[in-house]
C-alpha positions in Angstrom: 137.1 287.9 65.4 140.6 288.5 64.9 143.2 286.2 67.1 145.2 289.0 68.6 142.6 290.7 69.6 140.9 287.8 71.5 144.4 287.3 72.9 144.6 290.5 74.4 141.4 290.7 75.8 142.1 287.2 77.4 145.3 288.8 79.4 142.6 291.4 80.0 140.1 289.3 82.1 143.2 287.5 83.5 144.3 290.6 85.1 140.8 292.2 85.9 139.2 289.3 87.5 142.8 288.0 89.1 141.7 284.7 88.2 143.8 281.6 89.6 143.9 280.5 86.3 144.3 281.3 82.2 141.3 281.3 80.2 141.2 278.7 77.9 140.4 279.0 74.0 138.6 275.6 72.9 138.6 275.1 68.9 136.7 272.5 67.5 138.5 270.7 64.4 137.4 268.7 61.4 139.9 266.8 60.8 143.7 265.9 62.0 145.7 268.2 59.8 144.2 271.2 61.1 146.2 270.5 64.6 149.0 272.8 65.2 152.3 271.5 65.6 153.3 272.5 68.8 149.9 271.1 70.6 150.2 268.3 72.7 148.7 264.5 71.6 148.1 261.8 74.6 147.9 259.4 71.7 151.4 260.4 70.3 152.5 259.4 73.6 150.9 256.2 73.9 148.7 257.7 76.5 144.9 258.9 76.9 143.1 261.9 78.9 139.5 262.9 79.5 139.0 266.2 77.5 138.6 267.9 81.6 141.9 267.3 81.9 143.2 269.1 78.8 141.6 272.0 80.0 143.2 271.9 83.1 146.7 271.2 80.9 145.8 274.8 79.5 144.3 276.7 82.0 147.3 275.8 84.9 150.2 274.6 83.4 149.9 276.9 79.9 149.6 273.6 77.3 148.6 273.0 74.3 146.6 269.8 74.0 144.9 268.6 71.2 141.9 266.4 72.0 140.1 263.6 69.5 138.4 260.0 70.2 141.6 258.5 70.2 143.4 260.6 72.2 140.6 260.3 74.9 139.3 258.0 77.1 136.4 259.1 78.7 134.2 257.2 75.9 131.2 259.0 76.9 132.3 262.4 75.9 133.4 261.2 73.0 129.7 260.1 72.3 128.1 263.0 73.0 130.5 265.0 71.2 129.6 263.0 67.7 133.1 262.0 67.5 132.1 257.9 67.8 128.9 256.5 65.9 127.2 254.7 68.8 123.5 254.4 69.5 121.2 255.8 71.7 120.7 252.8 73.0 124.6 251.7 73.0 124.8 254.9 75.2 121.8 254.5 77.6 123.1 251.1 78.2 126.8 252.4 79.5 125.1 254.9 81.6 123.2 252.8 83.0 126.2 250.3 84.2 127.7 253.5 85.7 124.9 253.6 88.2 124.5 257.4 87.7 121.2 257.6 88.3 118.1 255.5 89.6 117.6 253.0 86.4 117.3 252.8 82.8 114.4 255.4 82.4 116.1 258.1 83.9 118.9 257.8 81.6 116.7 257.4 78.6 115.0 261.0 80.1 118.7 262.4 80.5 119.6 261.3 76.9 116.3 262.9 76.0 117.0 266.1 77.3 120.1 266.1 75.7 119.2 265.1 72.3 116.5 268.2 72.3 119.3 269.9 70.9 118.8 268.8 67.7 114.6 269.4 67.3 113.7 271.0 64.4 115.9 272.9 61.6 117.8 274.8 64.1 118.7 271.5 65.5 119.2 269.8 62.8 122.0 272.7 62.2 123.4 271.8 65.4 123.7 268.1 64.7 125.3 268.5 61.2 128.2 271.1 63.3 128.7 268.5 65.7 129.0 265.7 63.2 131.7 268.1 61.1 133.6 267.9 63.9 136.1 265.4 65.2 138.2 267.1 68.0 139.5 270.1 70.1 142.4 272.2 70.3 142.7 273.9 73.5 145.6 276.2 74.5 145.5 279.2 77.1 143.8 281.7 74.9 146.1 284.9 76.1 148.8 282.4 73.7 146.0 280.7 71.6 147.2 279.1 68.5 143.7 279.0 67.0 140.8 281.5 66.7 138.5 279.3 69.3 135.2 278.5 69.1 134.2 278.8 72.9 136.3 280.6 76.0 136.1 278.9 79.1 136.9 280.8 82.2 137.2 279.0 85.7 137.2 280.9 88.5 135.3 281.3 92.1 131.4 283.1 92.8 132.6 286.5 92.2 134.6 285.7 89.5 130.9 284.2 87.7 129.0 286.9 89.3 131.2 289.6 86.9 130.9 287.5 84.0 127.4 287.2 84.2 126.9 291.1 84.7 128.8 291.9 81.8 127.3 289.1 79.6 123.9 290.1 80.6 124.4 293.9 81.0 122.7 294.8 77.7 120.2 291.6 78.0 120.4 291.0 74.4 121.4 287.4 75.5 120.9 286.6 79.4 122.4 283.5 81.3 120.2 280.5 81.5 121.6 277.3 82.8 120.8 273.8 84.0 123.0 271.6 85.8 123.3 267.6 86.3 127.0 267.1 87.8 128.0 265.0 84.7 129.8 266.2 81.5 130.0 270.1 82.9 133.5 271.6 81.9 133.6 269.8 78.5 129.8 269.3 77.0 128.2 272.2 78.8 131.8 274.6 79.2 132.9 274.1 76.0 130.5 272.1 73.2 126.7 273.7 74.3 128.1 277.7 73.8 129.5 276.6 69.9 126.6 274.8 68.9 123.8 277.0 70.7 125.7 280.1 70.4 124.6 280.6 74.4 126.9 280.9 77.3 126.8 278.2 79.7 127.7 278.4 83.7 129.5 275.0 84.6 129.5 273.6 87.9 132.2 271.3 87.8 130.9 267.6 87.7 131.7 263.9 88.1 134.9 263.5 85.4 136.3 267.3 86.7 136.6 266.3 90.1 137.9 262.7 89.3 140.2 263.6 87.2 140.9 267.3 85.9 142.2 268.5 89.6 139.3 271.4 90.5 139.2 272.8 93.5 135.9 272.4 95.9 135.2 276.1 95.3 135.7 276.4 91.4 133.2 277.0 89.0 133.9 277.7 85.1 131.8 280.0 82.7 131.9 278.7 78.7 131.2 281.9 76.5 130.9 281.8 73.3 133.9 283.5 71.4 131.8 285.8 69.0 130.6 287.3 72.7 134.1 288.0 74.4 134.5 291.1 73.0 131.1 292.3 74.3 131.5 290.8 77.7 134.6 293.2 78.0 133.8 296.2 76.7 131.0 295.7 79.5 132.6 294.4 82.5 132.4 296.0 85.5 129.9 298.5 84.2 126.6 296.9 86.0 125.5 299.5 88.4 128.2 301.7 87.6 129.3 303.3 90.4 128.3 300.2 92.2 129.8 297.6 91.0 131.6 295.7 93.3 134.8 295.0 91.3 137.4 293.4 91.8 139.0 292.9 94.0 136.0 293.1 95.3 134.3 295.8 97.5 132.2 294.2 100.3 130.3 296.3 102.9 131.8 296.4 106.3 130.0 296.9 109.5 129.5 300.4 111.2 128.3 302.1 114.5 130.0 299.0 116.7 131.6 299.6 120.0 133.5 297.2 122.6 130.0 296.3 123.8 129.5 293.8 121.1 131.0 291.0 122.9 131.8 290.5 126.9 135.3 290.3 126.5 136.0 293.2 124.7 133.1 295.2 127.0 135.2 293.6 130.1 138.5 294.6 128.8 137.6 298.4 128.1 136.1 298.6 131.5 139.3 297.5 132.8 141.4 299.7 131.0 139.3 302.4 132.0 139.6 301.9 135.8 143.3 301.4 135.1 143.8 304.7 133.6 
């Protein structure tokens, strides 16, 4: 898919949905000379971010950030991203001093879940993409300065209801997701819909609202960037007629009168006996 075109369709979606904020490109690298010069480095700086923050750097202030293991220091990420060789057991282990969850055998079943991923050749596929890789560039994608890998869109419930319409409107590929509140804007927004090819609904979790500044409200979308073009040429088409667009067409109450509530019943009387 040509940049420009995913550009364009990004200003698109900003302007159709009225979104609060840019979508934001996400391009997963190989190695360190493949980062543009005019992205942003915490490292160059002598400084470190979780990979939540740079996409809030891109999706509210209009950065470029380029995000690897050493510009990051939200080590678990980093782990699950296969940008560090740790092991499973390295990883339960600083789970488990987090205090996420109950004890030790319900992170080994999290890490389980997660490592399903890679089952069988398709997996194995996965694993091998994930292990290629050693780092992001994100960037608003309307001003993307690589062909990303995965758009992720943040935005309110009728912002994901749209987005789900159009990315299921021909069901060739419907919406399935599963939430934990961990690792949701940058494993499930952004890794999960390159490596499974699947769009992902994120519900913002621990590190977001630490760290990455989202609003109570805010939920996120990560689509896969071979989809965009799809989603688009669909939105707003779901029931036609309908749809409830945006902004968005509610239905408003009819047949009322001032009896709905003693004042106003009170109040009409009055002005009735005043005429």
């Amino acid at each position: 898919m040509a940049l420009e075109t995913l550009k364009k369709l990004g200003e698109e979606l900003y302007a159709k949905l009225h979104l609060p904020t840019y979508p934001v490109a996400v391009t997963y690298i190989k190695s360190e000379d493949e980062i543009p010069q005019q992205a942003l480095r915490p490292s160059a700086m002598g400084q470190k971010m979780a990979l939540c923050q740079a996409f809030t750097n891109a999706r509210s202030w209009g950065a470029h950030t380029a995000m690897t293991e050493k510009d990051n220091f939200c080590v678990p990420s980093s782990a699950m991203h296969k940008w560090i060789n740790v092991t499973d057991e390295e990883f339960v282990e600083s789970q488990v001093r987090q205090g996420w969850h109950i004890d030790r055998q319900a992170e080994m079943n999290r890490l389980a879940v997660f490592n399903s991923l890679f089952a069988g050749e398709e997996g194995r596929k996965r694993l091998e993409t994930m292990q290629s890789r050693m780092g992001f560039v994100c960037s608003p994608l309307q001003n993307a300065l690589m062909e990303p890998d995965t758009i992720l869109v943040f935005g309110n419930g009728i912002h994901m209801t749209h987005l789900i319409q159009a990315l299921c409107y021909d069901y060739t590929s419907p919406v399935f997701a599963a939430f934990e509140g961990f690792g949701e804007s940058c494993a499930k927004g952004g890794l999960l819909p390159f490596v499974t090819g699947r769009p992902q609904v994120v519900l913002p979790g621990m590190g977001d609202r630490a760290f990455a500044g989202i609003s109570p409200d805010e939920l996120a979308m990560g689509i896969p960037a071979g989809m965009f073009p799809k989603m688009m040429e669909h939105m707003f088409q779901s029931g036609g007629l309908m749809n409830i667009g945006m902004p968005f067409k509610t239905m408003m109450p009819s047949g009322m009168s001032e009896s709905i509530t003693p004042g106003f019943a009170y109040l009409r009387g009055r002005a009735e006996k005043n005429k």
